[in-house]
C-alpha positions as a Markdown table, in Angstrom:
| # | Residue | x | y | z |
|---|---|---|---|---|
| 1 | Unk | 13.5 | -1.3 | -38.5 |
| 2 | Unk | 10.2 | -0.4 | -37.4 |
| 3 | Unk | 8.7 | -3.2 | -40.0 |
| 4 | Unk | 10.3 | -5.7 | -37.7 |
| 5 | Unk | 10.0 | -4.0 | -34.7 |
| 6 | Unk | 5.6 | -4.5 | -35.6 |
| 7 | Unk | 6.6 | -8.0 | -36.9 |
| 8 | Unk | 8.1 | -9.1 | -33.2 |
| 9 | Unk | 4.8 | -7.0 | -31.6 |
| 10 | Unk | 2.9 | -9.3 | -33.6 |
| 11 | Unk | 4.7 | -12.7 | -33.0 |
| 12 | Unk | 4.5 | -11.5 | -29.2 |
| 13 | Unk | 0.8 | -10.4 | -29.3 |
| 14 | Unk | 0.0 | -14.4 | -30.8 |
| 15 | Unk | 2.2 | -15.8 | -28.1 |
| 16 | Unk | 0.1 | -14.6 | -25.4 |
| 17 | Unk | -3.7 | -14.1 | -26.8 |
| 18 | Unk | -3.7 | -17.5 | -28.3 |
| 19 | Unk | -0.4 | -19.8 | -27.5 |
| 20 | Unk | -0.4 | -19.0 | -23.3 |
| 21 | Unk | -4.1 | -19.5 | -22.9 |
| 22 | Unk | -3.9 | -22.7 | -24.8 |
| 23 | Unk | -1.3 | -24.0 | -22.6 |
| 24 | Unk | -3.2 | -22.4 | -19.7 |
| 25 | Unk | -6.4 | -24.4 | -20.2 |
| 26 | Unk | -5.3 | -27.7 | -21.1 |
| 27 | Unk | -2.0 | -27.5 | -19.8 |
| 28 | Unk | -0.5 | -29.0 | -22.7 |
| 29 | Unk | 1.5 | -27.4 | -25.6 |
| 30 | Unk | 0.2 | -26.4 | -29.2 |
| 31 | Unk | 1.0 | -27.6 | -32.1 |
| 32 | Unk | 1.2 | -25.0 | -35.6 |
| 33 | Unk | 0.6 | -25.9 | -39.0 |
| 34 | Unk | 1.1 | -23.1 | -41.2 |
| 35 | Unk | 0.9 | -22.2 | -44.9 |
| 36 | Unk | 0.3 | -18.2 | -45.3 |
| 37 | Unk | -0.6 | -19.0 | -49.4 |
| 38 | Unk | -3.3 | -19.7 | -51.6 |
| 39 | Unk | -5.8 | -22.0 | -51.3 |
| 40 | Unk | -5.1 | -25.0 | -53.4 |
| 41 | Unk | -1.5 | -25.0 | -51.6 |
| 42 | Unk | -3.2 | -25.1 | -48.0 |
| 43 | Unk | -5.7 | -27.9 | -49.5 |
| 44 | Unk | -2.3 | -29.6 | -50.8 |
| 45 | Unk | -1.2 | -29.2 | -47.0 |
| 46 | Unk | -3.9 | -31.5 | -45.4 |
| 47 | Unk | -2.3 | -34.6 | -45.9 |
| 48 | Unk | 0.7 | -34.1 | -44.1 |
| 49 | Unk | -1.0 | -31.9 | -41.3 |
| 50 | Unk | -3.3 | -35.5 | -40.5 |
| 51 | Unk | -0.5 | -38.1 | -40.5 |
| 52 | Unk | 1.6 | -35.1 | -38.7 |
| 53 | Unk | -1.2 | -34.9 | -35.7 |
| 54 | Unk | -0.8 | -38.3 | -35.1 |
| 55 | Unk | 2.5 | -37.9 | -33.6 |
| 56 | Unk | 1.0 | -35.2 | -30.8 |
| 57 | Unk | -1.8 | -37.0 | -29.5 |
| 58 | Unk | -4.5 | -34.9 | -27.3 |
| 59 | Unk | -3.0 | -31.8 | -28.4 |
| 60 | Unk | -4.5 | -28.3 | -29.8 |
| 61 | Unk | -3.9 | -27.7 | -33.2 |
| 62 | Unk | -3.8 | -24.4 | -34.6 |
| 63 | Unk | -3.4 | -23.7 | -38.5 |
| 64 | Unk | -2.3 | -20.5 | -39.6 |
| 65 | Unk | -3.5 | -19.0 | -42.7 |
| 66 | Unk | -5.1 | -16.5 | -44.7 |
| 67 | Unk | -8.5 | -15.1 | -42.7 |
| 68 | Unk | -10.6 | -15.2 | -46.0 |
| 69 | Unk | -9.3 | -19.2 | -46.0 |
| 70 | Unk | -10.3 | -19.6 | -42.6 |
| 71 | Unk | -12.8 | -22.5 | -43.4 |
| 72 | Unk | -10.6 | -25.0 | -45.1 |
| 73 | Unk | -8.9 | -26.4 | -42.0 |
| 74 | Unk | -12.4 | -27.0 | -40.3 |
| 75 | Unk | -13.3 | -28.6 | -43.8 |
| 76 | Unk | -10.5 | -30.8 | -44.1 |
| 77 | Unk | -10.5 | -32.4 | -40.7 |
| 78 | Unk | -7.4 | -30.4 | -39.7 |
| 79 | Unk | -8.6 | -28.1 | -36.8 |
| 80 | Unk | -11.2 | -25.2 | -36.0 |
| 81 | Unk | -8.7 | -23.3 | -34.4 |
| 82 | Unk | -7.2 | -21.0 | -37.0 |
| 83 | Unk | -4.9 | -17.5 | -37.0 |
| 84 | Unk | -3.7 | -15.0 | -39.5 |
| 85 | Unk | 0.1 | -14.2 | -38.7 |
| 86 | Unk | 2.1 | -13.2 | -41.4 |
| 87 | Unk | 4.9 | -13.3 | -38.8 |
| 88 | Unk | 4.2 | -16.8 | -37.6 |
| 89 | Unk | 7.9 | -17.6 | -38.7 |
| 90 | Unk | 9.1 | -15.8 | -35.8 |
| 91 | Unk | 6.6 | -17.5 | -33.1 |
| 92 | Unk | 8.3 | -20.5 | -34.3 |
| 93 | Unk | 11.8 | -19.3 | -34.0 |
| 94 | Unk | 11.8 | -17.2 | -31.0 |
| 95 | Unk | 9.3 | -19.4 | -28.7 |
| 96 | Unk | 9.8 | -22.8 | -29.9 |
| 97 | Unk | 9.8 | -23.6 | -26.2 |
| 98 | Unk | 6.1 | -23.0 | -26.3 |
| 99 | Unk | 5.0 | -25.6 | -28.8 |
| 100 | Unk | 4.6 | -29.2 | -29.3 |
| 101 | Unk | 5.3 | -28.9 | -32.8 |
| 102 | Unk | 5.8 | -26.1 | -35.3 |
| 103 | Unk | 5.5 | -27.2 | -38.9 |
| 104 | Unk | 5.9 | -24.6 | -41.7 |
| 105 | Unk | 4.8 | -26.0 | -44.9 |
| 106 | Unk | 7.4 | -25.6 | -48.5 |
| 107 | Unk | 7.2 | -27.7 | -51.6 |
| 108 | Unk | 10.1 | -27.7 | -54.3 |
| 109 | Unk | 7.7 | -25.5 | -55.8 |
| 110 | Unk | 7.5 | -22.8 | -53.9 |
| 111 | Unk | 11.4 | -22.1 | -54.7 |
| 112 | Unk | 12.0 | -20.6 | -57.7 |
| 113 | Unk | 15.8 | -21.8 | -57.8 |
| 114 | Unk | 14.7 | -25.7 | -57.9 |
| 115 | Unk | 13.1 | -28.1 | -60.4 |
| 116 | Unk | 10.0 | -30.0 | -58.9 |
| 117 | Unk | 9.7 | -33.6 | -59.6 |
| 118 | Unk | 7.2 | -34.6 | -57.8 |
| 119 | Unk | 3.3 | -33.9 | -57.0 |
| 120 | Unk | 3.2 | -31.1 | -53.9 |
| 121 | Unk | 1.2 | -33.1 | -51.5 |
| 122 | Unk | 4.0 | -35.4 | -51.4 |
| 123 | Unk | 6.5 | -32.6 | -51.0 |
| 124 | Unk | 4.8 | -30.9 | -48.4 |
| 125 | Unk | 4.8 | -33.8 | -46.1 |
| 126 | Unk | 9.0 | -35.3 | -47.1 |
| 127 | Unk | 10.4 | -33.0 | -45.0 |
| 128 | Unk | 9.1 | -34.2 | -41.9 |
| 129 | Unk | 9.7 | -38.2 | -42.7 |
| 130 | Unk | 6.4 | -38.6 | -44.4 |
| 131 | Unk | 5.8 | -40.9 | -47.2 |
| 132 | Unk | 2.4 | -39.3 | -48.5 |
| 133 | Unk | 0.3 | -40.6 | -51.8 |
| 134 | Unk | -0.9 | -37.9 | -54.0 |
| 135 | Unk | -4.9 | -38.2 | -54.0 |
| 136 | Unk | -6.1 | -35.0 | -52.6 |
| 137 | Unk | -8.3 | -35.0 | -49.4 |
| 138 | Unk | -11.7 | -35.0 | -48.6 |
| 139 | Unk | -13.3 | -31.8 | -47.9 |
| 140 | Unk | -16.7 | -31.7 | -46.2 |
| 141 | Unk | -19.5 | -29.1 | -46.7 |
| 142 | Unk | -21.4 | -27.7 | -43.6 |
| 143 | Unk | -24.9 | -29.1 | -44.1 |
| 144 | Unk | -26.3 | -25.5 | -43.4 |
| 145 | Unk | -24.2 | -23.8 | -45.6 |
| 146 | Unk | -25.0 | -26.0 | -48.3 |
| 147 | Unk | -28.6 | -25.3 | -47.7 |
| 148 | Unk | -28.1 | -21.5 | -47.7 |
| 149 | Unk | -26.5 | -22.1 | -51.1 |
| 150 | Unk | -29.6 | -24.0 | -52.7 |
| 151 | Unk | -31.8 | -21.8 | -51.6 |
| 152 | Unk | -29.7 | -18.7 | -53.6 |
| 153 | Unk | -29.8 | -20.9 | -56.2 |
| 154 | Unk | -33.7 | -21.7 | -56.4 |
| 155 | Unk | -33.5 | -17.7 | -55.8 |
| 156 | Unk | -31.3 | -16.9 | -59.3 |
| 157 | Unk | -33.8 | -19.3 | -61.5 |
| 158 | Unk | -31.5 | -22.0 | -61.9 |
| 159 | Unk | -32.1 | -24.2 | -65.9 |
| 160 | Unk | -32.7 | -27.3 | -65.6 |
| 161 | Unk | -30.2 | -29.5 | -66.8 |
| 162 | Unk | -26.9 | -30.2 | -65.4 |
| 163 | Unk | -25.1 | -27.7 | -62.9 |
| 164 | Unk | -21.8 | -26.3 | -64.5 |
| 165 | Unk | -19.3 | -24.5 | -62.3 |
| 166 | Unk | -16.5 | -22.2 | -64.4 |
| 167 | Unk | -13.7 | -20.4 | -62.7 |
| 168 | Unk | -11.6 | -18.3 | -65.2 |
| 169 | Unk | -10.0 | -16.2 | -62.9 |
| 170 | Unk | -8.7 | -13.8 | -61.9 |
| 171 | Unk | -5.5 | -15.5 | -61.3 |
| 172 | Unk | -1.8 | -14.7 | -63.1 |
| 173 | Unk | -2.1 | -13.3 | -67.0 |
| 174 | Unk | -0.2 | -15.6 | -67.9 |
| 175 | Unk | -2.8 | -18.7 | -66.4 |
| 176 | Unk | -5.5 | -17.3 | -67.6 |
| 177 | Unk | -7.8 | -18.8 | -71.0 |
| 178 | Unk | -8.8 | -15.7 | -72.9 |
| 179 | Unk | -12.6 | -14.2 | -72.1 |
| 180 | Unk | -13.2 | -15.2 | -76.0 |
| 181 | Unk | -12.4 | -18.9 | -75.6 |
| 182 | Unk | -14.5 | -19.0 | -72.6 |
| 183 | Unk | -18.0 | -17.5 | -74.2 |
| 184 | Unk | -17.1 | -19.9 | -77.2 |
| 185 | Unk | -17.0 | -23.0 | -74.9 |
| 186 | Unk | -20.6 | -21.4 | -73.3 |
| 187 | Unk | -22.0 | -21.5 | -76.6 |
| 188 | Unk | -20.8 | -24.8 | -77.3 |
| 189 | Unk | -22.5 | -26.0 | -74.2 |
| 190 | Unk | -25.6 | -24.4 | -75.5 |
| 191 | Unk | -25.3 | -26.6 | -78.6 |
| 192 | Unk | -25.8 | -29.6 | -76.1 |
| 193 | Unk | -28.4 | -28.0 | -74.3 |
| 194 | Unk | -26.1 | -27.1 | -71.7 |
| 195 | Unk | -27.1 | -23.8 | -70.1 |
| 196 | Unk | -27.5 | -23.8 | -66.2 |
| 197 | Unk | -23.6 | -22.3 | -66.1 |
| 198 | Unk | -22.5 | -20.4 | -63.1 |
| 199 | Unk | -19.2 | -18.2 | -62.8 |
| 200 | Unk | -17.6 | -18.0 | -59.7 |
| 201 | Unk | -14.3 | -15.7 | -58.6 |
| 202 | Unk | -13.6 | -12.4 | -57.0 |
| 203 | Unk | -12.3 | -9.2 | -58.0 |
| 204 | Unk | -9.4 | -9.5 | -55.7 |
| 205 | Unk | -6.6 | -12.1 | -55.8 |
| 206 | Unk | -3.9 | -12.9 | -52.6 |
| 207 | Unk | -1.0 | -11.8 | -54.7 |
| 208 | Unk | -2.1 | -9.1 | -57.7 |
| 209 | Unk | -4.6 | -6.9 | -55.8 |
| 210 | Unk | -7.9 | -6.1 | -57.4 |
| 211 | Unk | -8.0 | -7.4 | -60.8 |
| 212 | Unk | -11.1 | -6.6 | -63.2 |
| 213 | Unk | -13.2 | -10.5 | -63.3 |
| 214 | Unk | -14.6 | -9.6 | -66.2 |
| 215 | Unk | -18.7 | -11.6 | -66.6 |
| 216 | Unk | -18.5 | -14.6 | -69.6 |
| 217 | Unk | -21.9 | -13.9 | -71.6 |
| 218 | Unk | -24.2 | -16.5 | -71.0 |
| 219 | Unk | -23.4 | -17.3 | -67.7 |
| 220 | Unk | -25.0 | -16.8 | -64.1 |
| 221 | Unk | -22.5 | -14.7 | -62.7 |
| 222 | Unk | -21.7 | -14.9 | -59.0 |
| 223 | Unk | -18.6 | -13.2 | -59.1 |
| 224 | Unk | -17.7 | -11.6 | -55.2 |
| 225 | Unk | -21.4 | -12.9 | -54.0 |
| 226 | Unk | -20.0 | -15.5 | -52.1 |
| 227 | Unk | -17.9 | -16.8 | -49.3 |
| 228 | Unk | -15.3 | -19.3 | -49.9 |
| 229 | Unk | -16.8 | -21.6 | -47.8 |
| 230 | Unk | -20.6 | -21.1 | -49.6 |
| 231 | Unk | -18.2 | -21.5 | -53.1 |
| 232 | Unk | -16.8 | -24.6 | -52.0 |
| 233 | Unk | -20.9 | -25.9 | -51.6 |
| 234 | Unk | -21.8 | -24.8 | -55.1 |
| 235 | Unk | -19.1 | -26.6 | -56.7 |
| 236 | Unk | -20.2 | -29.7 | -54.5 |
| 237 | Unk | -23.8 | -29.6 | -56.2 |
| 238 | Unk | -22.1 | -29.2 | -59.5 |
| 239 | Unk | -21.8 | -32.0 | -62.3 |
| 240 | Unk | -18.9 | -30.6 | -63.3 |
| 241 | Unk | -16.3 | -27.9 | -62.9 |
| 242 | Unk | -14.6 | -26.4 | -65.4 |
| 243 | Unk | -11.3 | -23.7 | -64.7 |
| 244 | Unk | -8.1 | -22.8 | -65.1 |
| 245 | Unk | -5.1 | -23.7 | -62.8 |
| 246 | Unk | -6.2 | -22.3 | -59.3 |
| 247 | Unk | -7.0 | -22.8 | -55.8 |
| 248 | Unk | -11.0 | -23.5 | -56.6 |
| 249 | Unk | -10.1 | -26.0 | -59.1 |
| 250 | Unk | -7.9 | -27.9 | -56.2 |
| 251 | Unk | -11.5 | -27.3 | -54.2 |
| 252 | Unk | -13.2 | -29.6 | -57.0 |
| 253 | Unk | -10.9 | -32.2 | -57.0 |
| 254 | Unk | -10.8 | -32.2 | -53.2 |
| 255 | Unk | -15.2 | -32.2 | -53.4 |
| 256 | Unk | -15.2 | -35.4 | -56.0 |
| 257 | Unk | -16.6 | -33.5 | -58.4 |
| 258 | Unk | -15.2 | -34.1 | -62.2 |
| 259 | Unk | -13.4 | -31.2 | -63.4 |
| 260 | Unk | -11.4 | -29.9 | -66.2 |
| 261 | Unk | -8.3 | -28.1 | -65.7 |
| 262 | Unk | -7.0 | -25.7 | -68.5 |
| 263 | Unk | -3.1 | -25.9 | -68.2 |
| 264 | Unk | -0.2 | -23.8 | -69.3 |
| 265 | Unk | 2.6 | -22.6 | -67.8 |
| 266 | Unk | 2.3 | -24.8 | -65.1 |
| 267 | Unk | 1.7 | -28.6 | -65.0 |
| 268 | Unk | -1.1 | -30.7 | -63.9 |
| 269 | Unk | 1.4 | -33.8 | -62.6 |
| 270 | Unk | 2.8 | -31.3 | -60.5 |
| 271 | Unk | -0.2 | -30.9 | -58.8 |
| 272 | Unk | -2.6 | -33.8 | -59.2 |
| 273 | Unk | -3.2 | -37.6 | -59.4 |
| 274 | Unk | -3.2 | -39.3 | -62.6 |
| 275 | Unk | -6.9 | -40.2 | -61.6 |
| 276 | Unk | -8.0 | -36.5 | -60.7 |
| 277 | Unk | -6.7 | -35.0 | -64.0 |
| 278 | Unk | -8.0 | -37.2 | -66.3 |
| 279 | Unk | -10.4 | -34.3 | -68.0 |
| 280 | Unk | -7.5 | -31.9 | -67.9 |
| 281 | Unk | -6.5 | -30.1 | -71.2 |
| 282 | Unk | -3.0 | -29.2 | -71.5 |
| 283 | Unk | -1.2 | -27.0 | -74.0 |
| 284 | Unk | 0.7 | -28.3 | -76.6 |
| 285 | Unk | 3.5 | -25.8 | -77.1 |
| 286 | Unk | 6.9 | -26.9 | -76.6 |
| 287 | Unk | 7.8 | -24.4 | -74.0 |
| 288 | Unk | 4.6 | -25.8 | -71.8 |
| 289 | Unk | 5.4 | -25.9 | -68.1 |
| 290 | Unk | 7.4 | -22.6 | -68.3 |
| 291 | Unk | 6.6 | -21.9 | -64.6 |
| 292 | Unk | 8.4 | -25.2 | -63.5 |
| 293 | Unk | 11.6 | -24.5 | -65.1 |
| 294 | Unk | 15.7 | -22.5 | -63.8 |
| 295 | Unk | 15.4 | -19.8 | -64.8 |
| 296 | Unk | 11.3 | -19.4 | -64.9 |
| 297 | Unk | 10.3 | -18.5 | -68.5 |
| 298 | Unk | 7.2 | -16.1 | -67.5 |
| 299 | Unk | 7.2 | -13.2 | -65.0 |
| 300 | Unk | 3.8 | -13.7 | -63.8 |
| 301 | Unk | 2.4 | -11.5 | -65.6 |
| 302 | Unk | 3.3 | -11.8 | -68.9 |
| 303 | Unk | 5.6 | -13.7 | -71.3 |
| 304 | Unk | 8.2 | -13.4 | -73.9 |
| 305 | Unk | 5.4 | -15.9 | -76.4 |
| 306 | Unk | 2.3 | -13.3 | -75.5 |
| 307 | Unk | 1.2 | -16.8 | -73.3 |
| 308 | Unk | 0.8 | -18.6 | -76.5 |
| 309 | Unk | 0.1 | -22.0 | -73.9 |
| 310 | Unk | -3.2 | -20.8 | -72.9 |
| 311 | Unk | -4.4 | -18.9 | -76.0 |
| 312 | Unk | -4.0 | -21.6 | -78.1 |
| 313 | Unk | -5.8 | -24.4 | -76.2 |
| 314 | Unk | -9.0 | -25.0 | -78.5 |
| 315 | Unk | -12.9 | -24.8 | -77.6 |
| 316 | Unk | -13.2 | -27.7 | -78.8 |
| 317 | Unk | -10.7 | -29.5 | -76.9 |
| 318 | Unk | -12.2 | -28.7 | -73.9 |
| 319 | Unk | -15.9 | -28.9 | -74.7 |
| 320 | Unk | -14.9 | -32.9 | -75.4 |
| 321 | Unk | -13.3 | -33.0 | -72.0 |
| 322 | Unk | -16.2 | -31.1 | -70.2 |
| 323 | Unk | -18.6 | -34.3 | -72.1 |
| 324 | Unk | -16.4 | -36.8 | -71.5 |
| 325 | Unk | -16.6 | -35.6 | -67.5 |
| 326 | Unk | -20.2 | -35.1 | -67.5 |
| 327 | Unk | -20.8 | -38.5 | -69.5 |
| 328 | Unk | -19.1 | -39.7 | -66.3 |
| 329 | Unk | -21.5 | -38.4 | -63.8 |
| 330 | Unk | -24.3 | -40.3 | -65.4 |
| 331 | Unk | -22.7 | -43.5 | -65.8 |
């Protein structure tokens, strides 16, 4: 009782220090995108949120999110007006009166109890009448904060050679390529003369808490040095980006950078464009795409095959992908 009791306090405490003074000021009401997840499903959210703003002409948009996602809205054209309500479900219930438009964003694949067909970007924007392609939208770097990032990198003694971005984690167990794999594609790289390699990730993840991100030897680690946003300008300045199924990797794409995907228990046309996951490695093992399936096969955190989908994709799988991508760039 008093969990929803704070949850209503909450809802109430949005409605009038950030929906009243809207309407206040430019006497027109608000309109709420919202997707409290990670940050490749609020990326995946952009294209409907656009065609979607269309229909409310000279309003205020507000997105609500996760504060340490703050940045992505402003990025993708969406709005700088963003909130962190967990309880934004109930501003859209209980004073729908007060809005132009409330628009809570679900895929297929956010349920559990359904089989998605189709990539998310589309899903997010069907059940609202919109007929959405499946390219991923542009995001666009502050020119200052891309600056601030060069100059850490001029700072940390960057090789010469080509920039390569990894991300391997921390995510689920069960998405994860094992820390082996990963300093046997680094020394693969090295092979090629490869070696200006910088990790990014955090010790923390939305979902599991803090989680150990453990360094990959022969890497520039920047592991919880930087913001999402200054994250989102190294990968810009990369040549290539190179990580498992996550929100950053979704931030590649979305920065027109080539990228290789590793893939497991989920699946890549689920999530991208035939044209954005053309370096993508996926497993080979029959039960592939586990996470997609009634009743899911993996719990998250582990599953009944010890995640044989991710610890068998091959080095050298991947190191072809990562050359094929970078043979791109200099084409």
């Amino acid at each position: 009782m008093f969990s929803l009791i704070k949850r209503h306090v909450e809802a109430l405490g949005a409605v009038v220090t950030v929906i009243l003074p809207v309407i206040l000021r430019t006497g027109k009401r608000p309109v709420i995108f919202s997707k409290y997840s990670g940050i490749g499903d609020i990326v995946c959210t952009f294209p409907a949120a656009l065609e979607l703003k269309k229909r409310h002409p000279n309003a205020t948009f507000i997105y609500n999110c996760h504060p340490e996602f703050a940045c992505l809205p402003r990025m993708g054209g969406v709005t700088s007006h963003v909130i962190s309500l967990t309880s934004i479900g109930l501003v859209g219930y209980w004073y729908r009166f007060l809005l132009g438009g409330f628009y809570a964003f679900a895929s297929d694949d956010d349920r559990p109890d359904r089989v998605p067909t189709d990539v998310y970007i589309k899903d997010f924007g069907r059940p609202y009448g919109l007929e959405l392609d499946d390219a991923h939208p542009r995001l666009i770097n502050d020119p200052a904060v891309v600056e601030k990032v060069k100059a850490l990198l001029n700072k940390k003694g960057t090789k010469q050679g080509p920039l390569i971005v990894i991300h391997a984690g921390p995510s689920w167990p069960v998405r994860e390529w094992p820390q082996e794999s990963w300093a046997g594609l680094v020394r693969e790289l090295a092979t090629k003369g490869i070696t200006n390699v910088m990790q990014l990730g955090t010790s923390s993840h939305l979902a599991l808490g803090e989680v150990d991100a453990a360094a990959i030897p022969g890497v520039v680690s920047l592991v919880d040095q930087l913001t999402l946003e200054e994250s989102c300008a190294l990968i810009s300045l990369g040549a290539l980006f190179i990580g498992i199924d996550s929100g950053l990797l979704h931030i590649a794409v979305a920065m027109k950078v080539p990228s290789v995907g590793l893939w497991g228990p989920t699946s890549p046309q689920l999530r991208f464009s035939a044209d954005n996951r053309r370096l993508f490695v996926v497993s080979e093992v029959d039960c592939q795409g586990c996470h997609h399936r009634v009743p899911r096969l993996h719990w998250i955190t582990g599953c009944p095959y010890d995640i044989k989908c991710m610890k068998t994709i091959q080095v050298e799988t991947v190191m072809g992908a990562c050359l094929k991508g970078l043979a791109s760039t200099s084409e």
